[in-house]
matplotlib code that plots the C-alpha trace (Angstrom):
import matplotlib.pyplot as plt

x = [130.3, 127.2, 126.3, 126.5, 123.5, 124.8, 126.0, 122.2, 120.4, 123.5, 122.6, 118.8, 119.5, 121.5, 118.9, 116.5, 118.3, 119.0, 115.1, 114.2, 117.0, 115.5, 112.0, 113.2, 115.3, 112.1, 109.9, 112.1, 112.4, 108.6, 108.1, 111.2, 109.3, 106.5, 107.4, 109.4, 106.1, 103.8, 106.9, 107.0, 103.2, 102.6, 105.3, 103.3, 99.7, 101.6, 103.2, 99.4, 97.9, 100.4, 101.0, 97.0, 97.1, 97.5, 95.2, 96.1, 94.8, 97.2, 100.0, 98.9, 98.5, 102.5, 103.9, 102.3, 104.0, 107.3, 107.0, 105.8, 108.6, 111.4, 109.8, 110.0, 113.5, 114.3, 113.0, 115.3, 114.9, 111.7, 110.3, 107.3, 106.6, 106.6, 103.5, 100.2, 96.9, 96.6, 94.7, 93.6, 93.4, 91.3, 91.9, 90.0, 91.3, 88.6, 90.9, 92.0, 91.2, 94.2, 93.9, 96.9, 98.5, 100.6, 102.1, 105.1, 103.5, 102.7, 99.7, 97.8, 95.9, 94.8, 91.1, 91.1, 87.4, 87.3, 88.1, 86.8, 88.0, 86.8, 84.5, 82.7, 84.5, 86.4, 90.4, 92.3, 96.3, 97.8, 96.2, 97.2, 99.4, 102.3, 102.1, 104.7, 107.3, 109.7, 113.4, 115.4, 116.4, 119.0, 117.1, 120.0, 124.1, 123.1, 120.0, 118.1, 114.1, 112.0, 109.5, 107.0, 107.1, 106.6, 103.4, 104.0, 102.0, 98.0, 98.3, 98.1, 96.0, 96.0, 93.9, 96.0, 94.2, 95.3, 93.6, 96.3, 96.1, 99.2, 98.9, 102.2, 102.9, 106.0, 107.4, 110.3, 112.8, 113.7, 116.8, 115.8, 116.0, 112.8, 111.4, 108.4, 106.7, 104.8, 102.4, 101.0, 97.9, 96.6, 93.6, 92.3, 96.2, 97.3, 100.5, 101.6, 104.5, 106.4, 109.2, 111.1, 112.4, 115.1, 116.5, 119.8, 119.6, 123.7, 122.6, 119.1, 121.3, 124.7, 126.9, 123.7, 122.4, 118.5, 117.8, 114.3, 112.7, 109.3, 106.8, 104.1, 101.3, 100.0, 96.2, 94.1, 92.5, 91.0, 89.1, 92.1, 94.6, 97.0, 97.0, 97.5, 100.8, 102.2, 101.2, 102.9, 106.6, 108.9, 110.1, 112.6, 114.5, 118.2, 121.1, 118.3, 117.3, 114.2, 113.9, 111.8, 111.8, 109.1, 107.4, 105.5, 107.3, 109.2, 111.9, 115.0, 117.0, 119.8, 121.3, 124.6, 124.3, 121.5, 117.6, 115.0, 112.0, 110.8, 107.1, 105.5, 103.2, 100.0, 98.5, 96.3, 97.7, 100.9, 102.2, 105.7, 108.4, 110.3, 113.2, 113.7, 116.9, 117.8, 118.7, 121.8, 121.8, 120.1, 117.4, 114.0, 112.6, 109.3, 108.0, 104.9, 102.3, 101.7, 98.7, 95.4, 95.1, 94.4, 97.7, 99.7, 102.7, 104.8, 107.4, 110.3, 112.5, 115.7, 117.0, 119.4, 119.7, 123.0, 122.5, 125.3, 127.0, 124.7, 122.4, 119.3, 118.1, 114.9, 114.5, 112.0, 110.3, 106.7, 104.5, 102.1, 98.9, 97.0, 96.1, 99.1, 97.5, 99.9, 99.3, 98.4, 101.9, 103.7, 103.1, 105.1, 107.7, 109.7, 109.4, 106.7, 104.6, 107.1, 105.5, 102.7, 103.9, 103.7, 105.8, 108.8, 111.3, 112.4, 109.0, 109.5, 109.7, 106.2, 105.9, 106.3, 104.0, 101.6, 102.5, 102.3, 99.8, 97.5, 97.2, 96.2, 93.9, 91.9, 91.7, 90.4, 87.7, 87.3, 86.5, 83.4, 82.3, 80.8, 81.1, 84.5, 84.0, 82.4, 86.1, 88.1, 86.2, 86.6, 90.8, 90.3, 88.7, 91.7, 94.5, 93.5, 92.9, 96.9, 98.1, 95.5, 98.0, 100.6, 98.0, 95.5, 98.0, 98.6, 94.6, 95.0, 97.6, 95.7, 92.6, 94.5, 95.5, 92.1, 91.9, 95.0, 94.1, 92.7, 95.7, 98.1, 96.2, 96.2, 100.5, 100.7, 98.9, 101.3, 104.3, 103.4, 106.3, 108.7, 108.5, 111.2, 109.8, 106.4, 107.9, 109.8, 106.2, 104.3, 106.8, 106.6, 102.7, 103.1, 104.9, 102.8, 100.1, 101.4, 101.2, 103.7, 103.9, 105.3, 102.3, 100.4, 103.2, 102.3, 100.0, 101.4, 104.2, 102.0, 100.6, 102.9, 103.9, 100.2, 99.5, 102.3, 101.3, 97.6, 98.5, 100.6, 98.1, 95.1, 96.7, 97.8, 94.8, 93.6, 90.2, 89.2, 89.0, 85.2, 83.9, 81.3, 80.5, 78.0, 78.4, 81.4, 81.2, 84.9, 87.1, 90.2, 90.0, 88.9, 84.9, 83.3, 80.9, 81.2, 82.3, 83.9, 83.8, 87.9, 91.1, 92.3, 95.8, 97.9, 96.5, 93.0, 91.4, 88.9, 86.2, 85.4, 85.5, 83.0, 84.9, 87.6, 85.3, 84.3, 88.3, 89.1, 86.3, 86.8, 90.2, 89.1, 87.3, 89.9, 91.9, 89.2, 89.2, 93.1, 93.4, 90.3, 93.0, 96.2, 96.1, 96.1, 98.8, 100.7, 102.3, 99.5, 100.8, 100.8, 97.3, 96.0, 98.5, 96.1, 93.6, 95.8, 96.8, 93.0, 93.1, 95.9, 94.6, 92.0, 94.5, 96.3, 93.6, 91.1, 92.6, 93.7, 91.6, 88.3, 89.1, 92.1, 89.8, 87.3, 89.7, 91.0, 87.1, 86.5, 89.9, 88.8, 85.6, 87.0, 89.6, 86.7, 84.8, 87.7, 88.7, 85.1, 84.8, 88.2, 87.5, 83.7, 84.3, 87.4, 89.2, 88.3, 89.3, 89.2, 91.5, 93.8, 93.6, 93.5, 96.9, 98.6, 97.5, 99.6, 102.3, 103.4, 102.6, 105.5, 108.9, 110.9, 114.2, 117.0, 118.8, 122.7, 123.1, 120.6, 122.9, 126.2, 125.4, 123.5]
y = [37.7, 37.1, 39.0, 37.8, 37.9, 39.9, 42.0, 42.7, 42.9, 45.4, 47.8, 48.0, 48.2, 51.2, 52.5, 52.2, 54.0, 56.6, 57.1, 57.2, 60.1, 62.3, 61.7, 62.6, 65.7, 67.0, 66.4, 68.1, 70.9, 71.5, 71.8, 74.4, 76.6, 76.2, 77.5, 80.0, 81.5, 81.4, 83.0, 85.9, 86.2, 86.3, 89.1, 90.7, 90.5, 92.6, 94.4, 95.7, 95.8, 98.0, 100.6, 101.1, 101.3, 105.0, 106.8, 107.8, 111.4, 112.4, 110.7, 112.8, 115.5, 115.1, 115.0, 118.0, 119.7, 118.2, 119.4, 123.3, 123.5, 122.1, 124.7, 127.7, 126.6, 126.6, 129.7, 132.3, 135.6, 135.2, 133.4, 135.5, 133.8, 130.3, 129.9, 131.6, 130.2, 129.5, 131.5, 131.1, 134.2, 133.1, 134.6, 134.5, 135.1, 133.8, 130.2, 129.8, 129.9, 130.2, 129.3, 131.2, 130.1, 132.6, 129.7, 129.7, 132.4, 129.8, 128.7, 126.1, 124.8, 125.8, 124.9, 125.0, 126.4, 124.9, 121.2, 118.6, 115.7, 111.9, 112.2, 115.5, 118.0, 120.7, 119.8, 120.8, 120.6, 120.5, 120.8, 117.9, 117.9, 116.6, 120.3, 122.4, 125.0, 126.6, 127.3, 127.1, 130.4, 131.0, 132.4, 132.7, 132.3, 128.6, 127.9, 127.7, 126.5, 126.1, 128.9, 126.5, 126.4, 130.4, 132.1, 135.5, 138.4, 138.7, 139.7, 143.1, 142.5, 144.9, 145.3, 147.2, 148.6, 145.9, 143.9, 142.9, 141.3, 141.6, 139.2, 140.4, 138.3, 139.7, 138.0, 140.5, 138.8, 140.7, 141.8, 143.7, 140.9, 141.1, 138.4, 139.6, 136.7, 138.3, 137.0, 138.6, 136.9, 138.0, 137.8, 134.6, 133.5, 129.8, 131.4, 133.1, 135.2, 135.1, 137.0, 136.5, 139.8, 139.5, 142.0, 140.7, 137.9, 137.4, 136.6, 134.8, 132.1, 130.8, 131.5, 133.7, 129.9, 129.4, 125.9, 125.8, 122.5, 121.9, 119.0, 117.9, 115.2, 114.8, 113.4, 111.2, 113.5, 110.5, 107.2, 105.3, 106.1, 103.3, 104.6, 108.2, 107.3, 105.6, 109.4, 111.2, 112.7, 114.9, 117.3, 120.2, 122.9, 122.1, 124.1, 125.3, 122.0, 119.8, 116.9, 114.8, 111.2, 108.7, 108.7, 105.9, 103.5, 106.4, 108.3, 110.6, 113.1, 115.1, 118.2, 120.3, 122.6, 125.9, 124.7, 127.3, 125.5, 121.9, 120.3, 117.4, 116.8, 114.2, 113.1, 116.5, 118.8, 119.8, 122.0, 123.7, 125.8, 128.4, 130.4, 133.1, 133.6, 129.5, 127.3, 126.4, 122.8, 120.2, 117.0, 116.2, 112.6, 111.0, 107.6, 106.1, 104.1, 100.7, 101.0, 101.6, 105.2, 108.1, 109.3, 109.4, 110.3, 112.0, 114.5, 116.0, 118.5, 120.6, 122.8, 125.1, 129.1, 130.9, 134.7, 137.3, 138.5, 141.8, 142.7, 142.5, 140.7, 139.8, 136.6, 137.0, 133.1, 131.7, 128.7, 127.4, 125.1, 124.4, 122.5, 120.8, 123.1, 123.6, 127.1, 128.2, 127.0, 128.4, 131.7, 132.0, 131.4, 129.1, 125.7, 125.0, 123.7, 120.7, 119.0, 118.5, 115.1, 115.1, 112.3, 110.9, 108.2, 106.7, 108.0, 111.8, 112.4, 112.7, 115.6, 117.3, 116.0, 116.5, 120.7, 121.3, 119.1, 117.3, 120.4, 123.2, 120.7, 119.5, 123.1, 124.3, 121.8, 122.4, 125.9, 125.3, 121.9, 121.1, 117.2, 116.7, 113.2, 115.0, 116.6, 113.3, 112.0, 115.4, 114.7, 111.1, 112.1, 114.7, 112.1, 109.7, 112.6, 113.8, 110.3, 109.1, 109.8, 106.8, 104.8, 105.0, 103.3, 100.8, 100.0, 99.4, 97.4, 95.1, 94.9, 93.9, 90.9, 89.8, 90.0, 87.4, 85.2, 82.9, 82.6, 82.5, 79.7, 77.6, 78.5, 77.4, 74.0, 73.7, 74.1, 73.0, 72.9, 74.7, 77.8, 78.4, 78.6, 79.3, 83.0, 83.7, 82.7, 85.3, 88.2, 87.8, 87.7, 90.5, 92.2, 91.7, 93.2, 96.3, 94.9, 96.1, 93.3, 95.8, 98.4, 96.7, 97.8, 101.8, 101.9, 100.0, 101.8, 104.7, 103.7, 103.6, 107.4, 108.3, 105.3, 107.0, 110.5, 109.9, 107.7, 110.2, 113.6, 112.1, 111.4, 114.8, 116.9, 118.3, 119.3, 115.7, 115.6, 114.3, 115.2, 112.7, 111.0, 108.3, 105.6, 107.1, 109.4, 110.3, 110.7, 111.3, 107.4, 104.3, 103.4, 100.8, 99.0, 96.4, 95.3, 92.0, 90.1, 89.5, 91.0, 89.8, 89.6, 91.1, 94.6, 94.1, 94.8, 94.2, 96.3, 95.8, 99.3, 99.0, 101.5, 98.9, 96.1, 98.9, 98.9, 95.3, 93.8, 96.6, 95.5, 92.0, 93.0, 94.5, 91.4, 88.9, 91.6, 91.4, 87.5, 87.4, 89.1, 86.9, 82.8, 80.4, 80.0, 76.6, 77.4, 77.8, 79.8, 82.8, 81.8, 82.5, 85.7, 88.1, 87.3, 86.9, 90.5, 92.0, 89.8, 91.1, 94.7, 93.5, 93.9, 96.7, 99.1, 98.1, 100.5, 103.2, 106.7, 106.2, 108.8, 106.7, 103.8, 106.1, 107.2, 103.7, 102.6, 106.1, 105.0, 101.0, 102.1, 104.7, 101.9, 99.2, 102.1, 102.8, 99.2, 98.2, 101.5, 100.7, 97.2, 97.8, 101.3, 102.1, 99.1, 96.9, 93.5, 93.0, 96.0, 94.7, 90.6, 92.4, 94.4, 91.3, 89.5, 92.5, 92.5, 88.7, 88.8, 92.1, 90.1, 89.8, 91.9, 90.5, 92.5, 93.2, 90.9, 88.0, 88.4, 88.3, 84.7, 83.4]
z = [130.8, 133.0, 135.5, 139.5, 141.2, 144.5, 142.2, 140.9, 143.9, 145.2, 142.1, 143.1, 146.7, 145.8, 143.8, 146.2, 149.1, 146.4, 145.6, 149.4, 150.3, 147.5, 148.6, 152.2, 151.3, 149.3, 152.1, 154.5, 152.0, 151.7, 155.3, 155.5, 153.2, 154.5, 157.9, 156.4, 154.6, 157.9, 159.7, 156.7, 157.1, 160.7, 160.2, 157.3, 159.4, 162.3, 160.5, 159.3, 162.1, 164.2, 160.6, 158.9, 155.5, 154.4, 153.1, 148.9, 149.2, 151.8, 150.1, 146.7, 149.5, 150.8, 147.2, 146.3, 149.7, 148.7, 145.5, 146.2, 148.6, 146.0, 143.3, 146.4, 146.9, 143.4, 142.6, 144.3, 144.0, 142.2, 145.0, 145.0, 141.6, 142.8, 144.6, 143.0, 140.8, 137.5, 135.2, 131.8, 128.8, 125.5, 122.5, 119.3, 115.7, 113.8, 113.0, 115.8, 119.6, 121.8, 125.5, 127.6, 131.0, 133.3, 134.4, 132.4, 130.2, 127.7, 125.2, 127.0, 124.3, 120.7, 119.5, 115.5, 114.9, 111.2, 111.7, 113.7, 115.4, 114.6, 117.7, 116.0, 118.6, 117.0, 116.7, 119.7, 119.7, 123.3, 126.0, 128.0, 131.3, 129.3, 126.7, 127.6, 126.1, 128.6, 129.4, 132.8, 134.1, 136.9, 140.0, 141.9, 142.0, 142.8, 142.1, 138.6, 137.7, 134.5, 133.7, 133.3, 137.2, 138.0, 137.8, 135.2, 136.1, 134.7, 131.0, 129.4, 126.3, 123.5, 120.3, 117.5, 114.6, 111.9, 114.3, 116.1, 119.6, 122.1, 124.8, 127.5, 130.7, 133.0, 135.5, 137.8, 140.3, 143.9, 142.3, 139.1, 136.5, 134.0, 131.6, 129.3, 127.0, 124.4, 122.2, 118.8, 117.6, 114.4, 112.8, 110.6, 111.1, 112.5, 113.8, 116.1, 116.8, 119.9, 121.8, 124.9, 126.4, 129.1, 130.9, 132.7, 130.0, 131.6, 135.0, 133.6, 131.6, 132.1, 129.2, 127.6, 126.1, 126.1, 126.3, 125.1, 126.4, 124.0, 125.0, 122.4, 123.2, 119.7, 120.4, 117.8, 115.3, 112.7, 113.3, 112.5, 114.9, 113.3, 110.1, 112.0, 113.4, 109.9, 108.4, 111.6, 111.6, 113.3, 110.3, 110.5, 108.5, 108.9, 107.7, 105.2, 104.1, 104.7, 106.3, 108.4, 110.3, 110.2, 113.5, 113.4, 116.0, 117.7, 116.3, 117.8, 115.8, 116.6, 115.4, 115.4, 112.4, 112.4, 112.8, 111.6, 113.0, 114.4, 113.5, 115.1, 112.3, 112.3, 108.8, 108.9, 111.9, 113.1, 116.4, 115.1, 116.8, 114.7, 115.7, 114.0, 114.2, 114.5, 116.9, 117.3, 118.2, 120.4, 119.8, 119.6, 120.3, 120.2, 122.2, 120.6, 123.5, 122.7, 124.2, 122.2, 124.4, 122.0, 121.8, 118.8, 120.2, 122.9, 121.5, 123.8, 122.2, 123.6, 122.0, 122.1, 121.7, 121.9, 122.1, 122.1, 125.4, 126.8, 129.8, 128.0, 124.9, 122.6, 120.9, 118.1, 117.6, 116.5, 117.2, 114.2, 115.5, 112.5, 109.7, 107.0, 104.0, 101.6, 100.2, 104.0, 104.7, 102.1, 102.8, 105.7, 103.3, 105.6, 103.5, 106.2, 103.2, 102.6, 105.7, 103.2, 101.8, 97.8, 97.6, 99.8, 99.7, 96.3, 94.6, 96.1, 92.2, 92.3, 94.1, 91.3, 89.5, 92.8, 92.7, 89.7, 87.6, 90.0, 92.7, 90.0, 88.5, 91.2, 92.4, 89.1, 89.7, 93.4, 92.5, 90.8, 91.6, 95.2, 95.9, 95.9, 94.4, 91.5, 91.3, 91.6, 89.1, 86.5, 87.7, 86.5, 83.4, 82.7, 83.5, 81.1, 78.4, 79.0, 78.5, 75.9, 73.6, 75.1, 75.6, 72.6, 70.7, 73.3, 73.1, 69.6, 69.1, 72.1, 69.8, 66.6, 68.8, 69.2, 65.2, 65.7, 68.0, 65.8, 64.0, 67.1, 68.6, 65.1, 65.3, 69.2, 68.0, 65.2, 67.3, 70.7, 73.1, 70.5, 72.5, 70.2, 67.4, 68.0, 69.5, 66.2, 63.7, 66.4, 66.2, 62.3, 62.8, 64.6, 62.1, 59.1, 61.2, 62.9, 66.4, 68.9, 71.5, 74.3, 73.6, 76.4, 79.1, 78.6, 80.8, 83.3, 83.4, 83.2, 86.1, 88.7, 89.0, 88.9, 91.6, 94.1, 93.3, 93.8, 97.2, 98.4, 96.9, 98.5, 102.2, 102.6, 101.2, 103.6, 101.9, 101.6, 105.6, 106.4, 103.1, 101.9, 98.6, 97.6, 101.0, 101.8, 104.8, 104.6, 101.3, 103.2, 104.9, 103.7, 103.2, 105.4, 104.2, 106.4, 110.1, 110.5, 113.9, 113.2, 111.5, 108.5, 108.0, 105.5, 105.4, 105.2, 108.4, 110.5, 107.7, 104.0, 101.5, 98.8, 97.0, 97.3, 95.7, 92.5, 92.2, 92.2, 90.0, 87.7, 87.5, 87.3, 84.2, 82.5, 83.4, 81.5, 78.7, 78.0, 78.3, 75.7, 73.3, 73.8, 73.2, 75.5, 77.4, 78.4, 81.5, 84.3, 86.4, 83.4, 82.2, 85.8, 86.7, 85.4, 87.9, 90.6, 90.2, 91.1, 93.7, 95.8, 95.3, 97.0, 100.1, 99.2, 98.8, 101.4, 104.1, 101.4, 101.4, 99.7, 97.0, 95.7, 95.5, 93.7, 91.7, 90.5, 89.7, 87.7, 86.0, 85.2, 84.0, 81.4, 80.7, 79.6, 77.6, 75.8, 74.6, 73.7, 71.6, 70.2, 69.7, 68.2, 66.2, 65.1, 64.6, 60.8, 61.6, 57.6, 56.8, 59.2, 57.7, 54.0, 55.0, 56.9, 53.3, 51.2, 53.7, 52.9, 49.1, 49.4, 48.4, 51.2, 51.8, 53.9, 56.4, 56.1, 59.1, 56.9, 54.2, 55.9, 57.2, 53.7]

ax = plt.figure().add_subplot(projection="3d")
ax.plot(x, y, z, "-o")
ax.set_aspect("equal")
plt.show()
């Protein structure tokens, strides 16, 4: 059909008009908004100029006010309490140095005088505004506050003879009601005991339940704060049983059944809460910045304390602030020392091996020998003498392949893509020789619980922390012997650990070494696998601790010493040919399932 000409210029014309309204409506649109934002500014400009801007500091000024008079109307009959200074009490144990508070009768901050920080100041847990441990009291028939608002009383500080100090804050209501927090310190101890005293504990709480509200800001403590929060959790004793929750990207756990005690625990430190008598329920919870700020984490916990119905009553509890040291821990024989991670998951098998063959042995060493990479080493040398044994025979029965290659090489020509029958000639070459083809798995296999053991042994010892060896300034983290301008994906960094290099090219040796003893394989892929494998240790271990990596080249090296002394010394390549010679003059003897089928 063709097309009319009218019809044409009818389609364009509409097209046209069609274009022009849509130009026009935009147009007309534009200038709308445009005199609808000179109209909203001439508004904002007057709006300036008739209200100045205000000034911060009497803003911060008028929040304060508002929030001093809703803490003096909160506070009831222990108004007198609501309005007074701060002032701080230090104590001195010899570990520890505890900084008190009369507001809420609390510790401020603890200073561990042992250990230092990343930045070379001495490790101090709480401390910030966030730190807080207190409980809501009822101040009134209607009215109730937090004791972390009301100023306690100046403390009475006694010295027993055990050397013993008593730190006791009281704060007393209009009405008769008495709260004592008191405080016994004692000497060269991280903990610290801790009881609440109320008298008219029925009027103090409703339904005689403490809610204890606990508020941890865990700070950075190493030079990794990354690898910090990976090693951080929020562990408990529940119903009498251990547990803990990985705290790296935030965590929250609730309970319903008895808790003994709660720890926010960092890779080396950890703040804890014990009641001795339990808690009965409640949560804790912890948010993780995503920041780079030095903060590992923010931990808020409520829990709750149900006491029996009378006037007055004492509730014994404890706070720790120190270091994750395993026999310090244990003897406050509260499972405290299972925060010390031996091994966890799928592989928390190796925590025993951790307690009781790993720990005893490095502290046999530790005890006489100085430079704790001096002791790693001595552990190395020990490991591979308790499992020489598994693996001596594993070493030989790699070196008598060597003797074979020749021959396996002349049978993989013979055969060539028979894999068939090229597999059936080795196994009866293996035979005739006294090779076991699976010998060379031992210490692999070997190798994996002391891998997880080690990993997890030498990210929790504590006596590693910022002890130095060779270039390495800190055992406990990875070695740098290197800055890069970038980051490396997959693990590696933004650094380079030399004692990661010593690892990986010792394992690269021992790689070459084992491929010198088997023939020459057809498929590739398995010819090059062996060197692959050093390779991707190469990423695995270069943020690891510097003593794993240690360990691992101590390891390689006695590795490579043993199979060239093996190889060299002990083993007779013409025994071996002379007894592969007897074994196939011997007439052969068919098995019942050979006979059966002949």
């Amino acid at each position: 059909m063709k097309t009319d000409n009218n019809t044409v210029i009818g389609f364009v014309l509409i097209g046209i008009l069609f274009i022009g309204y849509f130009w026009f409506s935009n147009r007309q649109q534009q200038a709308i908004l445009l005199e609808r934002q000179r109209t909203e500014d001439s508004i904002a400009r007057t709006k300036a100029i008739a209200a100045p801007p205000a000034d911060p500091a009497i803003a911060k000024s008028d929040s304060l006010r508002r929030d001093s008079l809703n803490i003096l109307n909160a506070a009831g009959n222990f108004q007198s309490a609501a309005a007074g200074s701060e002032q701080l009490t230090v104590i001195d144990n010899g570990l520890i140095k505890i900084t008190f508070s009369n507001k809420g009768a609390q510790p401020k901050s603890v200073e561990l005088k042992n250990y230092k920080s990343f930045d070379s100041t001495n490790v101090v847990l709480g401390g910030s505004a966030f730190d807080n441990i207190s409980y809501t009291i009822n101040t009134s028939s209607t009215q109730s506050s937090p004791t972390s608002t009301l100023f306690f009383s100046q403390p009475a500080i006694s010295k027993e003879a055990d050397g013993r100090q008593i730190v006791s804050y009281n704060l007393s209501s209009a009405d008769g009601q008495n709260i004592t927090h008191q405080f016994i310190v004692k000497p060269n101890n991280y903990m610290i005991d801790w009881n609440i005293m109320l008298n008219g504990a029925n009027r103090l709480l409703t339904g005689n339940s403490l809610n204890l509200n606990w508020q941890v800001q865990a700070r950075q403590q190493q030079s990794d704060i990354n690898y910090e929060r990976q090693q951080s959790r929020l562990c408990y004793v529940e119903d009498g049983s251990y547990d803990f929750t990985n705290a790296a990207t935030g965590a929250t756990e609730s309970f319903d059944r008895p808790v003994n005690w709660l720890s926010v625990k960092q890779q080396f430190f950890n703040a804890a809460v014990i009641a001795r008598n339990n808690f009965n329920s409640g949560e804790i919870g912890i948010t993780v910045p995503e920041d780079t700020s030095r903060i590992v984490g923010k931990a808020v916990a409520n829990m709750k304390l149900q006491l029996p119905q009378a006037a007055s009553a004492t509730i014994p509890m404890a706070l720790y602030y120190g270091p994750n040291e395993f026999n310090v821990l244990k003897q406050y024989n509260l499972k405290m020392e299972s925060i010390v991670d031996l091994g966890s998951g799928m592989f928390s098998f190796v925590k025993y091996i951790n307690r009781y063959i790993i720990m005893p042995v490095f502290n046999f060493f530790a005890g006489f020998i100085h430079n704790y990479g001096w002791v790693i080493a001595f552990l190395t040398i020990f490991i591979r003498l308790v499992t020489s044994p598994l693996t001596y025979t594993s070493y030989l029965s790699g070196a008598k392949m060597k003797v074979l290659r020749p021959e396996l090489d002349t049978l993989k020509k013979k055969f060539g893509d028979d894999q068939q029958g090229f597999a059936m000639q080795q196994m009866k070459l293996f035979r005739e020789a006294g090779v076991n083809p699976l010998g060379g798995c031992i210490p692999a296999l070997l190798q994996i619980p002391i891998f997880f053991a080690l990993y997890s042994f030498f990210n929790s010892e504590i006596a590693l922390r910022g002890q130095s060896f060779l270039w390495a300034k800190d055992l406990s983290s990875y070695d740098v012997f290197a800055r890069l301008p970038f980051s490396i994906p997959f693990g590696f960094g933004n650094h380079i650990s030399l004692f990661t290099l010593t690892a990986v090219i010792t394992s690269f040796l021992i790689s070459i070494y084992n491929m010198s003893m088997t023939p020459d394989q057809g498929n590739p892929v398995m010819k090059y696998m062996p060197y692959f494998f050093p390779f991707i240790l190469l990423f695995i271990f270069n943020q690891l601790p510097s003593a794993l990596t240690w360990y691992y080249t101590v390891s390689n090296v006695i590795t490579l010493l043993l199979q060239f002394v093996i190889q060299n010394y002990i083993i007779d390549h013409d025994k071996i040919l002379a007894k592969m010679d007897e074994t196939r003059k011997k007439p052969k003897v068919k098995s019942k399932w050979q006979q059966r089928y002949d």
